[in-house]
C-alpha positions as CSV (number, residue, x, y, z in Angstrom):
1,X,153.9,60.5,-8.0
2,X,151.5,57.7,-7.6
3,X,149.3,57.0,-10.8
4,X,146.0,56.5,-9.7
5,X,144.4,55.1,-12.2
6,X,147.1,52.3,-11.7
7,X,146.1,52.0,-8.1
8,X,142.7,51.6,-8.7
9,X,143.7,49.2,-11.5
10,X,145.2,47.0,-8.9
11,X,142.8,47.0,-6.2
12,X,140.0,46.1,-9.0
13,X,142.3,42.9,-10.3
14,X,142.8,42.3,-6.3
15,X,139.2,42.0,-5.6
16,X,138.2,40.3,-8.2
17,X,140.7,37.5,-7.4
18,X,139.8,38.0,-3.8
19,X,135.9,37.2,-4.4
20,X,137.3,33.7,-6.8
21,X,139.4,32.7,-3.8
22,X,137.1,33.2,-1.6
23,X,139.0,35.1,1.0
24,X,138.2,38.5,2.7
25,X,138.6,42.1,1.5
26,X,140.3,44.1,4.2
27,X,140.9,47.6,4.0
28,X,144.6,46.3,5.2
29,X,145.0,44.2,1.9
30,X,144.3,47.1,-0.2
31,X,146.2,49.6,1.8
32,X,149.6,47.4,0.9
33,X,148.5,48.1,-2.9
34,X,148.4,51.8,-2.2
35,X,152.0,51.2,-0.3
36,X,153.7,49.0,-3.1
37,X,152.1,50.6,-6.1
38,X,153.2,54.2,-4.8
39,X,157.0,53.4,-5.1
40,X,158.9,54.7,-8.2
41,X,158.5,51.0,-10.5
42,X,162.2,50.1,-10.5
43,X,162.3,50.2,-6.7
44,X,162.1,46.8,-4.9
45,X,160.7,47.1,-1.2
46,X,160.9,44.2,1.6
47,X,158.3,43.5,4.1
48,X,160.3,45.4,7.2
49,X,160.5,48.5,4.5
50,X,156.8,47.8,3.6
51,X,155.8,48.1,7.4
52,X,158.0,50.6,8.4
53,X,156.6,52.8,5.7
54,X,153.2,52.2,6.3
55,X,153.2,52.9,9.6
56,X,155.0,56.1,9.5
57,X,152.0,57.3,7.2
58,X,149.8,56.2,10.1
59,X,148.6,52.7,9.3
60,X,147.4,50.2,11.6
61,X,148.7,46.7,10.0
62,X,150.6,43.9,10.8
63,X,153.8,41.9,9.3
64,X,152.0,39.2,9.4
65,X,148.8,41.1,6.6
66,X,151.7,42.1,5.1
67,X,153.7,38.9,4.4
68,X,150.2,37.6,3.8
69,X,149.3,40.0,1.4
70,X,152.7,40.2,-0.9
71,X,151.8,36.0,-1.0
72,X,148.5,36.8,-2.7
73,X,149.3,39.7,-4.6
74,X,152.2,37.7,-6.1
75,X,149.6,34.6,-6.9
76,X,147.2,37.4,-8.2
77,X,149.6,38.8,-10.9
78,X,150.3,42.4,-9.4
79,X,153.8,41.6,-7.6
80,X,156.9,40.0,-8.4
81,X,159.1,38.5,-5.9
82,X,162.4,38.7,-6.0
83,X,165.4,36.6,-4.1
84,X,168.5,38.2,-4.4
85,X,171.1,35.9,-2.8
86,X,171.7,36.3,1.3
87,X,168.4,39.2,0.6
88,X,165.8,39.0,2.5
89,X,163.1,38.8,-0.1
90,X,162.1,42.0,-2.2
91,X,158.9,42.4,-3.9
92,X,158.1,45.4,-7.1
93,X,155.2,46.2,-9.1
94,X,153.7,43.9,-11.5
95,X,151.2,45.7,-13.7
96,X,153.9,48.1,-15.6
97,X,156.3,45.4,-14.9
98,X,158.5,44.6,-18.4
99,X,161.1,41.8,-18.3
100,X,163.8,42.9,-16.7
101,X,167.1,41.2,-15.3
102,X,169.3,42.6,-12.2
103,X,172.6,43.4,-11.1
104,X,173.2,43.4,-7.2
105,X,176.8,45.4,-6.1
106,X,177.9,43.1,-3.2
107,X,179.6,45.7,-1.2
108,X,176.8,48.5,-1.2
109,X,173.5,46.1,-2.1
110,X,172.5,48.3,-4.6
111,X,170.3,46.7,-7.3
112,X,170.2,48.5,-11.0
113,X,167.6,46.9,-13.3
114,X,168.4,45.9,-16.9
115,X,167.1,45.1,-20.2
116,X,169.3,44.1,-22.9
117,X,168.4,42.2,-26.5
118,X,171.6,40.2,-26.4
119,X,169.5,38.1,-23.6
120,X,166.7,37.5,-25.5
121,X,168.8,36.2,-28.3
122,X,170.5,34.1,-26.3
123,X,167.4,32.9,-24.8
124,X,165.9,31.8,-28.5
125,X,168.6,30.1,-29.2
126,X,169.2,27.8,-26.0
127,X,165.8,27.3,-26.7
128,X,165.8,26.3,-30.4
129,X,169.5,24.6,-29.2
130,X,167.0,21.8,-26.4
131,X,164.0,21.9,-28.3
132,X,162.1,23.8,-25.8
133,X,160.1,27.3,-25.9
134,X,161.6,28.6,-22.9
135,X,158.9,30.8,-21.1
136,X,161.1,32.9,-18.7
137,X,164.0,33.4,-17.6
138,X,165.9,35.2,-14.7
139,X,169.4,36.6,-14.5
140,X,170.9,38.3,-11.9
141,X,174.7,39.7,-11.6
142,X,176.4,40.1,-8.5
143,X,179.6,42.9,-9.1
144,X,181.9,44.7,-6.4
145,X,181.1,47.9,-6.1
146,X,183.9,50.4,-7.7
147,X,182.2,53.6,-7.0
148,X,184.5,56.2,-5.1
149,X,182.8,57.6,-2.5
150,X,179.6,55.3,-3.0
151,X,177.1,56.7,-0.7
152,X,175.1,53.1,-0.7
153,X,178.6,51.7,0.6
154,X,178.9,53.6,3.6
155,X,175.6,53.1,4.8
156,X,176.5,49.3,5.6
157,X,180.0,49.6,6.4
């Protein structure tokens, strides 16, 4: 179930950085907010998914507002876009978003977020190792899938 309050959350931080840029406020650009924001936050969604969603629920929009869109709502601080490696490009939720890393099953394409502290410590000290106060990171792993039976699997096979 959607949070609302989230939602609105969102659209409020959009327009706001809307009206600085100076760009438009479509009913469109906010309708990809409702869209993204309404998926469970550990599922990652790519524009053809975004589209194909939207306009089963009736929707009049574009790829093109959509690719548009996931650009500014990644500049704007409410999406994260994610490259996993032959992957078309996969965007999530960025106002509950914690730091999170990935793993990515080659044969069924399943990705399972992550968190573990053993990162963070390793993080701290590469950065106390190059004299640096490292700022992010990103880790992805890419594993064959072992799961009998995988129900993921057999959709791409």
């Amino acid at each position: 179930m959607a949070d609302k309050a989230l939602i609105e959350k969102a659209k409020k931080i959009f327009e706001n950085f809307l009206t600085k840029q100076g760009s438009r406020k479509t009913p469109e650009r906010f309708s990809v907010i409702d869209e993204l924001y309404s998926l469970p936050e550990d599922e990652h969604m790519d524009v053809e998914g975004l589209f194909l969603s939207m306009r089963n629920k009736g929707y009049t929009i574009s790829r093109a507002t959509i690719y548009n869109t996931l650009d500014l709502l990644v500049e704007s601080g409410l999406a994260v876009k994610h490259q996993f490696k032959d992957k078309v490009a996969l965007y999530e939720q960025a106002l509950t978003y914690k730091h999170h890393d990935h793993h990515v099953c080659n044969q069924c394409r399943k990705i399972r977020e992550f968190s573990d502290p053993k990162i963070n410590q390793i993080k701290e000290a590469m950065g106390k190792e190059f004299q640096s106060a490292i700022q992010s990171h990103s880790l992805v792993l890419y594993g064959d899938c072992l799961i009998e039976n995988c129900e993921n699997k057999t959709a791409f096979i």
